[in-house]
TORKOL-4160 file (C-alpha; in steps of 0.2 Angstrom, whole numbers, padded with zeros to 4 digits, m for minus):
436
<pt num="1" X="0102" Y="0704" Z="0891"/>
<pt num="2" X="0084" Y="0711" Z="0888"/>
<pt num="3" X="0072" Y="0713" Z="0903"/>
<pt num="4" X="0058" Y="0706" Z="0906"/>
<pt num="5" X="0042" Y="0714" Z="0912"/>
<pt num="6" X="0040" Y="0699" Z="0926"/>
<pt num="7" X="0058" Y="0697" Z="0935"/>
<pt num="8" X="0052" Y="0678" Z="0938"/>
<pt num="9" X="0050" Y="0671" Z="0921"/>
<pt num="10" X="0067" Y="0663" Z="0913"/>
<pt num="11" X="0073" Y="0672" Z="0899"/>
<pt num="12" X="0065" Y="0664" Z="0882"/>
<pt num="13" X="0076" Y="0657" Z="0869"/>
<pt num="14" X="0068" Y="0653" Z="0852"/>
<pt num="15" X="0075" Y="0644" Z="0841"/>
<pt num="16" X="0068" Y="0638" Z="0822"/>
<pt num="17" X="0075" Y="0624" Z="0814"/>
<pt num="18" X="0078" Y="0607" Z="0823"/>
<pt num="19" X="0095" Y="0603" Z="0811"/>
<pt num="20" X="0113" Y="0602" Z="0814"/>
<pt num="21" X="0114" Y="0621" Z="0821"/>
<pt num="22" X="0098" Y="0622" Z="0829"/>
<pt num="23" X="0102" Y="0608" Z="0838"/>
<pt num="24" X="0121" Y="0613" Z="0845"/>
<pt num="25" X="0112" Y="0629" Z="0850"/>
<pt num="26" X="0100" Y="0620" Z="0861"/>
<pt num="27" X="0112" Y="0606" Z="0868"/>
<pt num="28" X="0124" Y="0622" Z="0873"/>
<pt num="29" X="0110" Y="0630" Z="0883"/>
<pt num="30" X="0105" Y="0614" Z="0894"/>
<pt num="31" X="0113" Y="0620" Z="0909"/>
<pt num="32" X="0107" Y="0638" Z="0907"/>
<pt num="33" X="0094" Y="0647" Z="0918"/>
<pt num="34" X="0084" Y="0650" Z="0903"/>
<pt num="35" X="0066" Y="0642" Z="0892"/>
<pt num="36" X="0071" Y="0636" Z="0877"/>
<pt num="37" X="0056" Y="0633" Z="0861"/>
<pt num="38" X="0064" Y="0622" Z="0848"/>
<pt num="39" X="0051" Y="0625" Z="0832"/>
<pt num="40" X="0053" Y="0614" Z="0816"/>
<pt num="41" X="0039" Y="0610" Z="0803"/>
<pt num="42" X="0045" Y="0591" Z="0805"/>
<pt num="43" X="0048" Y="0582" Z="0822"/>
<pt num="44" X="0065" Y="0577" Z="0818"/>
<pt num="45" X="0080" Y="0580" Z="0817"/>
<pt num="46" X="0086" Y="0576" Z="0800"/>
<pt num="47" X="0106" Y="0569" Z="0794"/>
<pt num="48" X="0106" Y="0577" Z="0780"/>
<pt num="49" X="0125" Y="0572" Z="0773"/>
<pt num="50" X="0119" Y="0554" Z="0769"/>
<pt num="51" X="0100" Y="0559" Z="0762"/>
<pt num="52" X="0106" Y="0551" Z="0746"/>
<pt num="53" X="0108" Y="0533" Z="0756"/>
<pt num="54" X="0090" Y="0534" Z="0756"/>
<pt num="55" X="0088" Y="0539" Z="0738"/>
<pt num="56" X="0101" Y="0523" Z="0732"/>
<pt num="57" X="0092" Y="0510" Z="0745"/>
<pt num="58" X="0105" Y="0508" Z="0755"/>
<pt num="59" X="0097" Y="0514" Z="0772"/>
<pt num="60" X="0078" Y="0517" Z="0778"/>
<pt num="61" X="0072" Y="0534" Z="0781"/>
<pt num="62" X="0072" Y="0530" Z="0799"/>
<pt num="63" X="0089" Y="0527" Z="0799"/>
<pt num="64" X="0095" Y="0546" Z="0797"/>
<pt num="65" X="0080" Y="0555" Z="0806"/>
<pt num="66" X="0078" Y="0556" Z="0824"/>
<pt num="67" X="0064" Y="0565" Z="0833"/>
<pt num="68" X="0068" Y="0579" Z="0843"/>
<pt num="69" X="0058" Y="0577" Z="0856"/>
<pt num="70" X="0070" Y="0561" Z="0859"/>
<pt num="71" X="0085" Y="0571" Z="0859"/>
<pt num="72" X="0082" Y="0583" Z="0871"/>
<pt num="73" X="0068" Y="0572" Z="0883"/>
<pt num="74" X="0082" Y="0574" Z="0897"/>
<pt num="75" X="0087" Y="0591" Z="0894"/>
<pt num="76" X="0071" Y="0598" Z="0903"/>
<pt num="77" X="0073" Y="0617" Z="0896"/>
<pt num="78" X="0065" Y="0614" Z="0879"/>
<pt num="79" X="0050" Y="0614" Z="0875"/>
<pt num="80" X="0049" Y="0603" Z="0856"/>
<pt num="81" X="0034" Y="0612" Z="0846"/>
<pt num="82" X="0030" Y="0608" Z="0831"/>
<pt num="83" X="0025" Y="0619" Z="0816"/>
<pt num="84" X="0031" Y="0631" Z="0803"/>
<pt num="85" X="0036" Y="0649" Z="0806"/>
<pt num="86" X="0028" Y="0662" Z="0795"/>
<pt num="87" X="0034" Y="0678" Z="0800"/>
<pt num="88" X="0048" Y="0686" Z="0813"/>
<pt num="89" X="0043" Y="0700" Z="0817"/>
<pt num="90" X="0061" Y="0709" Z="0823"/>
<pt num="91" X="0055" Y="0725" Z="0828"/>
<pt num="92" X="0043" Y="0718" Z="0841"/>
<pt num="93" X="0052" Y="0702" Z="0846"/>
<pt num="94" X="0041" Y="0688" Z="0838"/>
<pt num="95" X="0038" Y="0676" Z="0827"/>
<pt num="96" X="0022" Y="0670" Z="0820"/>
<pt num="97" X="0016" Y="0651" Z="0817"/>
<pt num="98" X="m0002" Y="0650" Z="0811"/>
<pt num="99" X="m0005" Y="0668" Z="0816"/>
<pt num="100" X="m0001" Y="0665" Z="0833"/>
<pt num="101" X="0011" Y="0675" Z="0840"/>
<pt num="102" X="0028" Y="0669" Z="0851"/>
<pt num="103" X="0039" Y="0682" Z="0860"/>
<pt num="104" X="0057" Y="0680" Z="0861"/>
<pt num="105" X="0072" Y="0686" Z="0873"/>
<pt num="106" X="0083" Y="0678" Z="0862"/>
<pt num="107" X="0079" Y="0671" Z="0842"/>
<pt num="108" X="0092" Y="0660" Z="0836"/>
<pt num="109" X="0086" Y="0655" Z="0816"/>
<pt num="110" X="0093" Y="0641" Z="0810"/>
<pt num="111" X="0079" Y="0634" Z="0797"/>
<pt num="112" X="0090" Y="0628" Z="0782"/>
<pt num="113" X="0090" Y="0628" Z="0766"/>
<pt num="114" X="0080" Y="0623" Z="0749"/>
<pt num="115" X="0084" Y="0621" Z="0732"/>
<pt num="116" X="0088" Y="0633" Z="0719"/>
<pt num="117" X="0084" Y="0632" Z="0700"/>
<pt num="118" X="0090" Y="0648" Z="0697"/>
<pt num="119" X="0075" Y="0658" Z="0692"/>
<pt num="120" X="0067" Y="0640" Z="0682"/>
<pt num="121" X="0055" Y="0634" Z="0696"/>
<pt num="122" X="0046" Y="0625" Z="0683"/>
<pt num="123" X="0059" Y="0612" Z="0680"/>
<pt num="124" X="0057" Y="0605" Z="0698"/>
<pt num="125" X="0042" Y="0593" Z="0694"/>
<pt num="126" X="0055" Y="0585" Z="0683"/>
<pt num="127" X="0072" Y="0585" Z="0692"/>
<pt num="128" X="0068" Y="0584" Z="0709"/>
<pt num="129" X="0082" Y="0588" Z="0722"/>
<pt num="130" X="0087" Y="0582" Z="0737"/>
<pt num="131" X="0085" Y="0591" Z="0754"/>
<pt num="132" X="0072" Y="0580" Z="0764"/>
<pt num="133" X="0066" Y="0564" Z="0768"/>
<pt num="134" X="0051" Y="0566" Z="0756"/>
<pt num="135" X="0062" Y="0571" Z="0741"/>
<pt num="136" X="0075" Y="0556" Z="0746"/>
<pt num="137" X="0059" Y="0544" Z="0744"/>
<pt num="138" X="0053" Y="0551" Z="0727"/>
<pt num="139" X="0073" Y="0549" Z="0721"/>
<pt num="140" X="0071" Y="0530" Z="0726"/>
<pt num="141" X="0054" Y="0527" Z="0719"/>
<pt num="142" X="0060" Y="0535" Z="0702"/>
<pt num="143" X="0077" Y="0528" Z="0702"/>
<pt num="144" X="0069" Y="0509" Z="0705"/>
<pt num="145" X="0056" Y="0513" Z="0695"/>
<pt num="146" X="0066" Y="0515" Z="0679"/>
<pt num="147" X="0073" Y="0497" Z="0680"/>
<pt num="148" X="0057" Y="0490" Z="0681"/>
<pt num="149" X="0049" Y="0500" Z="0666"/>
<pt num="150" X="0064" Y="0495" Z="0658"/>
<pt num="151" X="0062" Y="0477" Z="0661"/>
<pt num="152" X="0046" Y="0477" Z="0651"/>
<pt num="153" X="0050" Y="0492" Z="0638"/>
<pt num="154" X="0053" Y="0484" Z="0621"/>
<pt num="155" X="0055" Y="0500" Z="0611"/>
<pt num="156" X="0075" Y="0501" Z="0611"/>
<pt num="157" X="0075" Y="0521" Z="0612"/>
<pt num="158" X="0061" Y="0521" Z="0625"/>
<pt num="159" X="0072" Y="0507" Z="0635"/>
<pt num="160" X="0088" Y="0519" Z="0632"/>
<pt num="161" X="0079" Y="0534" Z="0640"/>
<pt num="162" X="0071" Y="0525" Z="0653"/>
<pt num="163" X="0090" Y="0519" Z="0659"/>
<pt num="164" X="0100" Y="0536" Z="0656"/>
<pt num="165" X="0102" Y="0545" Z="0673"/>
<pt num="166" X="0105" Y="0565" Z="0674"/>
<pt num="167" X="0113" Y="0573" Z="0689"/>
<pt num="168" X="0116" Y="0591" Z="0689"/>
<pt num="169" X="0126" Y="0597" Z="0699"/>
<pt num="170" X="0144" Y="0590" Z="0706"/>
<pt num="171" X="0145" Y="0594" Z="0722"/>
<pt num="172" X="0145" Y="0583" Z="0737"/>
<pt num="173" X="0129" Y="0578" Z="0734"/>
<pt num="174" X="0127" Y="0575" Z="0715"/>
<pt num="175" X="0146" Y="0567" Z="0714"/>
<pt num="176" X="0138" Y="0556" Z="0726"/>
<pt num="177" X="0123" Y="0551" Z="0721"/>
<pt num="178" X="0131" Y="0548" Z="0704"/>
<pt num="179" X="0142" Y="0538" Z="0709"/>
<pt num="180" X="0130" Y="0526" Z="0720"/>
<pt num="181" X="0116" Y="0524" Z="0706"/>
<pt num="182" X="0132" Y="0517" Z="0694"/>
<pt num="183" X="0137" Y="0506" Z="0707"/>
<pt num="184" X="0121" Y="0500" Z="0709"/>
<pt num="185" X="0116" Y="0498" Z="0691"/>
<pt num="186" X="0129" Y="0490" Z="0688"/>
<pt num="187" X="0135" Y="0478" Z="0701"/>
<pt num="188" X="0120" Y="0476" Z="0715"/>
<pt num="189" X="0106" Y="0472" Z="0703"/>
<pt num="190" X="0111" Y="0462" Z="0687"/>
<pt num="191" X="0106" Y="0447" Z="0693"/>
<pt num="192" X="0088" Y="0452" Z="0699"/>
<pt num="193" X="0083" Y="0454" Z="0682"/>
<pt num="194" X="0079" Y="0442" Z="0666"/>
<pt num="195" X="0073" Y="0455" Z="0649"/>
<pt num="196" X="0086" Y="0469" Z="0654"/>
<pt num="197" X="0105" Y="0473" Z="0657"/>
<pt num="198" X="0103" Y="0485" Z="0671"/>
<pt num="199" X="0123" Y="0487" Z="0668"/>
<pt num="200" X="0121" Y="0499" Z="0650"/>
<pt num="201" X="0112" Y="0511" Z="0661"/>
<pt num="202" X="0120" Y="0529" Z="0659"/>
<pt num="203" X="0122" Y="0540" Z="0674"/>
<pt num="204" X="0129" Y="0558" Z="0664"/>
<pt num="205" X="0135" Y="0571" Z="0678"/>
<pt num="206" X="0134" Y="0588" Z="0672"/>
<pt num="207" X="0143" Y="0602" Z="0680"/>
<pt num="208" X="0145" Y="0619" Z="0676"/>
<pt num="209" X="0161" Y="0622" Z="0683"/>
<pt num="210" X="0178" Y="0616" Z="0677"/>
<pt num="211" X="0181" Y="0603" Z="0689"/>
<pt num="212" X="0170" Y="0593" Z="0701"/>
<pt num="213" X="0170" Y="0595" Z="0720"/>
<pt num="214" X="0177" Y="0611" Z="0717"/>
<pt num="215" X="0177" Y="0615" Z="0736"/>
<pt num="216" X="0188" Y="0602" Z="0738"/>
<pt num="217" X="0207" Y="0603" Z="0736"/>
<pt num="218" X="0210" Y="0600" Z="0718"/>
<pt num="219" X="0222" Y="0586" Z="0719"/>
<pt num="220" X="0205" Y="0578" Z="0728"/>
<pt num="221" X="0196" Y="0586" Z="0714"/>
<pt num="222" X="0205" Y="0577" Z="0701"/>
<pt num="223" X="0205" Y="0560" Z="0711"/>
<pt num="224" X="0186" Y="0560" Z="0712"/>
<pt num="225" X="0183" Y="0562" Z="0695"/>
<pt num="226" X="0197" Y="0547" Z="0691"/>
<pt num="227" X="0186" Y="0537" Z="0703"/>
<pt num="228" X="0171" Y="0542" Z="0695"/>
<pt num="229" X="0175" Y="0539" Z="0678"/>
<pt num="230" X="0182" Y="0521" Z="0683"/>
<pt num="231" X="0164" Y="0517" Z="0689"/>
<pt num="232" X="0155" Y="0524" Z="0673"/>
<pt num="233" X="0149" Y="0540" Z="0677"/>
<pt num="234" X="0150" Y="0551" Z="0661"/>
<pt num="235" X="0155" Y="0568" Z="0668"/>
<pt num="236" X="0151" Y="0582" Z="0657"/>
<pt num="237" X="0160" Y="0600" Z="0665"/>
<pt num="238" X="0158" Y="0617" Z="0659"/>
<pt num="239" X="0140" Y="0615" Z="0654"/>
<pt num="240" X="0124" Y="0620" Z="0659"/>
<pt num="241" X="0108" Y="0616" Z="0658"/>
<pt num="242" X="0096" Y="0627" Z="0648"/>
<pt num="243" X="0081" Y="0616" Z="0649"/>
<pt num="244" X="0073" Y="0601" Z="0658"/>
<pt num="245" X="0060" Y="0591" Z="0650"/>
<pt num="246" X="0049" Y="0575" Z="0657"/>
<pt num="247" X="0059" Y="0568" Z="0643"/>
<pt num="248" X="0075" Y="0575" Z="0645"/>
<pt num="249" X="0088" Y="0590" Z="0646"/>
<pt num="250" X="0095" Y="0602" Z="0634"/>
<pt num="251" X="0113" Y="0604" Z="0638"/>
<pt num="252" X="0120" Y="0620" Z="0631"/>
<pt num="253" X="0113" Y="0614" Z="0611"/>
<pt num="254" X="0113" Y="0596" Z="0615"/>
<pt num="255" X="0096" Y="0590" Z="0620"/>
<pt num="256" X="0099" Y="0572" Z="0629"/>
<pt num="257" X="0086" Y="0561" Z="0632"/>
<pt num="258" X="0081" Y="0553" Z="0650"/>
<pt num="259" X="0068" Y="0547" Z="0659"/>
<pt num="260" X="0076" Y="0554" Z="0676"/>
<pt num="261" X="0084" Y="0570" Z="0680"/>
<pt num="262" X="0090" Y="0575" Z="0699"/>
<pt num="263" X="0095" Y="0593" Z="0704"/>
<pt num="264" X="0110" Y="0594" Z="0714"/>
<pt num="265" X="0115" Y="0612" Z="0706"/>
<pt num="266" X="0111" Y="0625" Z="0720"/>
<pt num="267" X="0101" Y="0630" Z="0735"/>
<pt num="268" X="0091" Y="0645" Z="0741"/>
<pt num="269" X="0090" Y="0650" Z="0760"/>
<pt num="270" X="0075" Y="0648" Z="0767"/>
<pt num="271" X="0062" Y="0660" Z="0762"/>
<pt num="272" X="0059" Y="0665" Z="0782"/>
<pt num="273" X="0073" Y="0676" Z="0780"/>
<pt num="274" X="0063" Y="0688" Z="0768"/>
<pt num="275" X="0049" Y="0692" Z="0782"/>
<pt num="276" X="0065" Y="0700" Z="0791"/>
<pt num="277" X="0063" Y="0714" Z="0776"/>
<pt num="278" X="0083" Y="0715" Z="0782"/>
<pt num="279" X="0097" Y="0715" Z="0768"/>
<pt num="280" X="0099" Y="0698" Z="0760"/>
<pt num="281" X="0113" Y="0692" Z="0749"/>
<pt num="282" X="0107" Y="0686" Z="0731"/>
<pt num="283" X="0105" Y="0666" Z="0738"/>
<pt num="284" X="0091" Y="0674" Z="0750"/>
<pt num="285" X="0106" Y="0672" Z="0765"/>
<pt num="286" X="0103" Y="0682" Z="0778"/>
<pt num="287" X="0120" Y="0695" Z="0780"/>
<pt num="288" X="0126" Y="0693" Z="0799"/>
<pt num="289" X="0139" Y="0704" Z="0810"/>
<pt num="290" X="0154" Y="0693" Z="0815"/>
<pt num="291" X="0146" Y="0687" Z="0831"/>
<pt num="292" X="0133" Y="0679" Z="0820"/>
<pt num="293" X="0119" Y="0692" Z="0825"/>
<pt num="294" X="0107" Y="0702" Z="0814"/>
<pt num="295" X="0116" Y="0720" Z="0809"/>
<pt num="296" X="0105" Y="0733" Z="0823"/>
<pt num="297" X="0096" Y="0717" Z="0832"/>
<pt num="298" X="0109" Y="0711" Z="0845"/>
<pt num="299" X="0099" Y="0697" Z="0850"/>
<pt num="300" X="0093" Y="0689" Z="0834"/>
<pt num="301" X="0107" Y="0675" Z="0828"/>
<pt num="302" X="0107" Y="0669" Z="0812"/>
<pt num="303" X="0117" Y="0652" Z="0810"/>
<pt num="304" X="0119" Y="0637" Z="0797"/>
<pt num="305" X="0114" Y="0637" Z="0779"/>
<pt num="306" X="0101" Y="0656" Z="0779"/>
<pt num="307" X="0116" Y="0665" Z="0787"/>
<pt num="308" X="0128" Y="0675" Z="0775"/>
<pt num="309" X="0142" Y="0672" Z="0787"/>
<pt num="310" X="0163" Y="0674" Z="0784"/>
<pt num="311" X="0173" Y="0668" Z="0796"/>
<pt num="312" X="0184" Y="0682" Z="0809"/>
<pt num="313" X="0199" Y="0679" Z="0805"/>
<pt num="314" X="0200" Y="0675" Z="0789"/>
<pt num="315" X="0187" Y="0686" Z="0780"/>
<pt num="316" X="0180" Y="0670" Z="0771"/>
<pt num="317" X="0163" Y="0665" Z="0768"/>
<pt num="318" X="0158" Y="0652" Z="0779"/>
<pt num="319" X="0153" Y="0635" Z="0769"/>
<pt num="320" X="0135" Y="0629" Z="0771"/>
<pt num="321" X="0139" Y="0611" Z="0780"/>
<pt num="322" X="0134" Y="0603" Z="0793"/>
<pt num="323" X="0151" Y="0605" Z="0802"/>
<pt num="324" X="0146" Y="0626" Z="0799"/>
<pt num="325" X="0130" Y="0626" Z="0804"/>
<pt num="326" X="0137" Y="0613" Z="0822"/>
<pt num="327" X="0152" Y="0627" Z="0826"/>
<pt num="328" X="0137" Y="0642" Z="0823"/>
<pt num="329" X="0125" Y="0635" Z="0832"/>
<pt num="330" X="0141" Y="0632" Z="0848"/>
<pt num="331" X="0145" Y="0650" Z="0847"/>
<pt num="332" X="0130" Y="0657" Z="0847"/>
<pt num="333" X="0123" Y="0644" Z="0862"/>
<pt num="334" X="0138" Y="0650" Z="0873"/>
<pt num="335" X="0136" Y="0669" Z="0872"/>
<pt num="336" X="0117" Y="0666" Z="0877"/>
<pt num="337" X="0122" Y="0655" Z="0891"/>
<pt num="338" X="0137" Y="0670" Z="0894"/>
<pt num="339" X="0125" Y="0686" Z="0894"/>
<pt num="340" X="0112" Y="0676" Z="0901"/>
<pt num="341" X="0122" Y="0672" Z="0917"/>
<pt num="342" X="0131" Y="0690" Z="0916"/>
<pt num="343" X="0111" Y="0698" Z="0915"/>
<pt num="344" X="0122" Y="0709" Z="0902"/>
<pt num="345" X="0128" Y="0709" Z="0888"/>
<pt num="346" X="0145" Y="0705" Z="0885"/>
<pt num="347" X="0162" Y="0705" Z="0872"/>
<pt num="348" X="0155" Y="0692" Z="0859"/>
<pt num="349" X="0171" Y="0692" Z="0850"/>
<pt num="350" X="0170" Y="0684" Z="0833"/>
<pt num="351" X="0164" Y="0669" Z="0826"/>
<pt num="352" X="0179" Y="0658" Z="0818"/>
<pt num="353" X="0177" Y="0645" Z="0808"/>
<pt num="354" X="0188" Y="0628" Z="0809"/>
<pt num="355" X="0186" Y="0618" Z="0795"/>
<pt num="356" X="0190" Y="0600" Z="0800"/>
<pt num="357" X="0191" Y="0594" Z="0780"/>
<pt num="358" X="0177" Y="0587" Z="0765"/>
<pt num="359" X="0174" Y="0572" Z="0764"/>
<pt num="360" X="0164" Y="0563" Z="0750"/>
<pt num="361" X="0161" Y="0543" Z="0747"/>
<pt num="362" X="0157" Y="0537" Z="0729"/>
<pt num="363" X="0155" Y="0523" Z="0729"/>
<pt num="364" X="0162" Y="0505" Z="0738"/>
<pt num="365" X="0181" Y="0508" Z="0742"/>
<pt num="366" X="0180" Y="0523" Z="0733"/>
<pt num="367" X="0180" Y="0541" Z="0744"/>
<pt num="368" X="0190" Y="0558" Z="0745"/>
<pt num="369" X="0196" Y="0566" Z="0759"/>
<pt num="370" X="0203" Y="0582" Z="0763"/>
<pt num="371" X="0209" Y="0581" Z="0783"/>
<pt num="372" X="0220" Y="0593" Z="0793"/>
<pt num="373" X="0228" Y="0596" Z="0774"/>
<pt num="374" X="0230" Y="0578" Z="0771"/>
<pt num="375" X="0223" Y="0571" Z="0755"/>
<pt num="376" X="0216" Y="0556" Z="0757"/>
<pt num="377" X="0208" Y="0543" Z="0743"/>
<pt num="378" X="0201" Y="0526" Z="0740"/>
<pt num="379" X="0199" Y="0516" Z="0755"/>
<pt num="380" X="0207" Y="0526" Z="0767"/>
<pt num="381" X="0195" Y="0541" Z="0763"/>
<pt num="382" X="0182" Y="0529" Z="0763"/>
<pt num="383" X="0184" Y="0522" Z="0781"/>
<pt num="384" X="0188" Y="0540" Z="0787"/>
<pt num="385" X="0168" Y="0545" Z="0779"/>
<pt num="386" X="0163" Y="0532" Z="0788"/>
<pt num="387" X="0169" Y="0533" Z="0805"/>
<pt num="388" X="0165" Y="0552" Z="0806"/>
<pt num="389" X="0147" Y="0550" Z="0797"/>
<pt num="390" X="0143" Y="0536" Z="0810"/>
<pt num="391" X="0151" Y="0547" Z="0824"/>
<pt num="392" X="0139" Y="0563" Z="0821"/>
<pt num="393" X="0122" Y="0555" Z="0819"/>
<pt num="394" X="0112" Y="0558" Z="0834"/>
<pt num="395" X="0107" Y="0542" Z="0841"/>
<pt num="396" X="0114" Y="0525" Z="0846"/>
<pt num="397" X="0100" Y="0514" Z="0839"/>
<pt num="398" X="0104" Y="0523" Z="0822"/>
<pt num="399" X="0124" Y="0522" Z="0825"/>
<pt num="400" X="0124" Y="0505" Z="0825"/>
<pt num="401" X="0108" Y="0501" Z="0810"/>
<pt num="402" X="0121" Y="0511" Z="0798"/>
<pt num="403" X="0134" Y="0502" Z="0802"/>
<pt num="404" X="0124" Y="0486" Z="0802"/>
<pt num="405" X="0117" Y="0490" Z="0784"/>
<pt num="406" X="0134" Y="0497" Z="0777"/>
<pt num="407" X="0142" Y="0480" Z="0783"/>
<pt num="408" X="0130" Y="0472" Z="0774"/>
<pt num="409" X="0131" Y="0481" Z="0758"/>
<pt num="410" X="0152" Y="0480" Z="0757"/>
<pt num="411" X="0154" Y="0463" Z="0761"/>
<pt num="412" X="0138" Y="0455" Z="0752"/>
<pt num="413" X="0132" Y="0468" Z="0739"/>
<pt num="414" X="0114" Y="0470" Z="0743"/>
<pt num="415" X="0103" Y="0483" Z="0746"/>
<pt num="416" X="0088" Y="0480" Z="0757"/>
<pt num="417" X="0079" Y="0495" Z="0755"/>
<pt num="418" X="0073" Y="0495" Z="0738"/>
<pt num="419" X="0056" Y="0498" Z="0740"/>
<pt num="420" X="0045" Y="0507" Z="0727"/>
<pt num="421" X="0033" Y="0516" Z="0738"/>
<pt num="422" X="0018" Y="0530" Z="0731"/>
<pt num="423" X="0014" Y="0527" Z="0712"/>
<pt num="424" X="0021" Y="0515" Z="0702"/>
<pt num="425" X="0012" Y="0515" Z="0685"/>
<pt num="426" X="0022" Y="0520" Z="0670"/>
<pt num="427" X="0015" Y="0521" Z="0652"/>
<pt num="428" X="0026" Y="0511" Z="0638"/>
<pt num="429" X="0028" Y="0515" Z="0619"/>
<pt num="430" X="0018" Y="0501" Z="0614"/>
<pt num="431" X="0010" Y="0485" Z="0625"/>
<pt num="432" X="0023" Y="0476" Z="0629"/>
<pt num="433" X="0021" Y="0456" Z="0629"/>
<pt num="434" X="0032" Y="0444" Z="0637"/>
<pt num="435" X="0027" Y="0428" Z="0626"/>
<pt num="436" X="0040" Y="0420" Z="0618"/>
C-alpha cells in the first residue's frame, strides 16, 4: 500500500458516490484499520431499481432514499461529507470539491451515471429521464398533470395529445414505467374522474432495437412484450426517434403527437471520469484493468455504472446494474482491506461477475424473470421482483412501507401518492367551461 509521511495516521480511503457500489465498498471496509470519506452530492443513498414507483405514485420519495449518514452511523470509520467532486487529480492523489483539496491512499469512484441523448441535449427539457429523486418527481407531476388538463380540455385533438404517453426506450426501465402508466390510466383512476375517460390514454413505447428487454433471455423478451401488449402498451421496435418537440416526437418520418415524452433510451457515465484525462470508452466509462483499478494508477478503483468493466473469466462486459455495481464495490472493498492489513500490495486476481438473473415487473401480476437460467413470468416473476426488491433496500423502516404500499395497491387498487407537487398551470386551446 502507499506510505504515508506520518506512520500514525490510518491509511485514507475516498470514495465518491453513496450508491449501490459506493456503499458495498464502505460496508467491506468496516473492520479495516483505515478512514473512510464517503462523498455524494445528495445525503442519501438512492434505490434506484424502483425510481419509476415514484414517477407512477406508488411509493413516496422517502421510501427508496435513505440517508447515508444513517447507514453507516455505527460503522465509526466513515466520515459522510456531502458535496460534489469537481476534479481527481491522479497524478497527485486528490480530488477536488469546491476548490478544496482531499488526498487519498486509496480513491474508489463509484459516482453513477446520467442520461444520454445521444448528442441531442436539447431534447431534455421535453422528455425528461429518469435517474433521481428530482427527475421521478417531475415524471409524476407531468404524468398527473395530463389527466387533469384533460379533464377540462374540450378541444378533442388537444385532449388526444394531452392523454398520448411516449416512452423511449425498452429497457428495464422504460418497459416498466410503460407498463405502470397503462395500468394506472386504465384501471386505478377511471372512477376519480367525471369529463374524461382516463382509459383511451395511449402509452406508445418506442425501441430502437428488435425486441424489448433485449438483455434479457429472448423467450423473457418475447413474454414481456405479450404482457405488455395485453395491458395496452403500443410497442413500436426498430425505430428511432429523430426529434422531440413540447408537442410531440418524430418517429423515423412519423411525427406523433403528445403532451408527454420520457427518456429511458441511454446513459452517459458521469462526466468526473473526463477530469481523469484517462482513455474513456464512447459512453464516457471509464476502461479499468481486470482488478477494477485505473490502467498505471494501482490504487484508484473504478466500480458501477462509470467503469468500462468485463468480467475475468468470461471476457464480457460487465452490465451497469445494481447487482454490478454491489459485486464491484465487494471486490474492490476486500483487496483494500487485504493490502491494507498486508501493508503491501498483494495478487488482486480478477474481478468475476455472477450474474444472479433480470428481473422486470410491468405491471400487477405481470413480471419477467430470468433466475439461475430459469424463466420465470406472470405472477411467479412478480413475487420473485418483489421479495428481492424488498430484500436489497437499505433500511427496515423502508422494508416494511414498500411492502405496506404494494399490499395496498394489489389488493385494493389505490395509489396514494398522487400528489402534483411544483407548477401546475397548463394552458388550454380555448377557455374551457364546465356549464351544462
Amino acid at each position: 500500500m502507499t506510505k504515508q509521511s506520518n506512520q500514525d495516521q490510518k491509511p485514507r480511503v475516498v470514495i465518491v458516490g453513496g450508491g449501490f457500489g459506493g456503499v458495498a465498498a464502505a460496508k467491506k471496509l468496516r473492520r479495516s484499520n483505515v478512514e473512510i470519506i464517503l462523498i455524494d452530492r445528495r445525503n442519501y443513498h438512492l434505490f434506484q431499481p424502483l425510481l419509476y414507483q415514484v414517477a407512477t405514485a406508488a411509493l413516496n420519495p422517502s421510501d427508496i432514499a435513505s440517508p447515508i449518514r444513517q447507514i453507516f452511523r455505527k460503522q465509526k470509520n466513515v466520515i459522510s461529507a456531502m458535496g460534489e467532486v469537481e476534479k481527481v487529480d491522479l497524478a497527485n492523489r486528490r480530488i477536488y470539491v469546491k476548490g478544496q483539496a482531499i488526498s487519498y491512499d486509496y480513491l474508489v469512484l463509484a459516482a453513477g451515471a446520467t442520461h444520454s441523448y445521444f448528442g441531442n441535449d436539447q431534447w431534455s427539457d421535453a422528455a425528461p429521464g429518469l435517474k433521481t429523486l428530482e427527475d421521478a418527481t417531475e415524471i409524476r407531476r407531468r404524468f398527473l398533470l395530463a389527466f387533469e388538463a384533460a379533464e377540462i380540455e374540450i378541444d378533442p385533438d388537444a385532449r388526444r395529445a394531452r392523454l398520448t404517453f411516449v416512452v423511449v426506450g425498452a429497457g428495464p426501465t422504460g418497459c416498466e414505467l410503460a407498463g405502470t402508466m397503462t395500468e394506472v390510466a386504465r384501471h386505478t383512476i377511471p372512477a376519480d374522474f367525471r369529463k374524461v375517460d382516463t382509459k383511451t390514454a395511449r402509452v406508445i413505447l418506442i425501441q430502437s432495437g428488435d425486441r424489448v428487454l433485449r438483455t434479457f433471455h429472448e423467450e423473457s423478451s418475447k413474454a414481456a412484450h405479450r404482457q405488455l401488449e395485453k395491458l395496452g402498451v403500443e410497442i413500436l421496435l426498430s425505430q428511432c426517434v429523430t426529434e422531440v418537440r413540447p408537442d410531440g416526437v418524430m418517429c423515423g418520418d412519423t411525427f406523433i403527437p403528445a403532451n408527454n415524452v420520457f427518456w429511458a433510451a441511454g446513459v452517459r457515465a458521469s462526466p468526473l471520469s473526463e477530469s481523469l484525462e484517462i482513455e474513456l470508452d464512447r459512453s464516457g466509462r471509464i476502461k479499468v484493468d481486470p482488478d477494477l483499478s485505473v490502467p498505471g494508477y494501482p490504487n484508484v478503483f473504478v466500480i458501477g455504472d462509470q467503469a468500462a468493466a468485463v468480467d475475468g473469466q468470461t471476457g464480457k462486459p460487465v452490465p451497469g446494474v445494481a447487482q454490478g455495481a454491489m459485486q464491484g464495490g465487494a471486490f474492490v472493498g476486500n483487496i483494500i482491506r487485504h493490502e491494507v492489513e498486508a501493508d503491501s500490495q498483494l495478487d488482486r486476481g480478477v474481478f468475476t461477475y455472477f450474474d444472479k438473473g433480470n428481473l422486470a415487473t410491468l405491471g400487477r401480476n405481470k413480471a419477467v424473470a430470468d433466475v439461475a437460467g430459469i424463466k420465470f413470468t406472470g405472477i411467479p416473476a412478480w413475487i420473485i421482483w418483489a421479495g428481492v426488491h424488498i430484500l436489497f433496500i437499505v433500511n427496515f423502516r423502508s422494508k416494511v412501507s414498500v411492502a405496506f404500499s404494494w399490499g395496498s395497491t394489489y389488493f385494493f387498487g389505490t395509489r396514494g401518492v398522487r400528489l402534483i407537487t411544483g407548477k401546475s398551470d397548463f394552458a388550454l386551446k380555448r377557455s374551457p367551461t364546465l356549464d351544462r
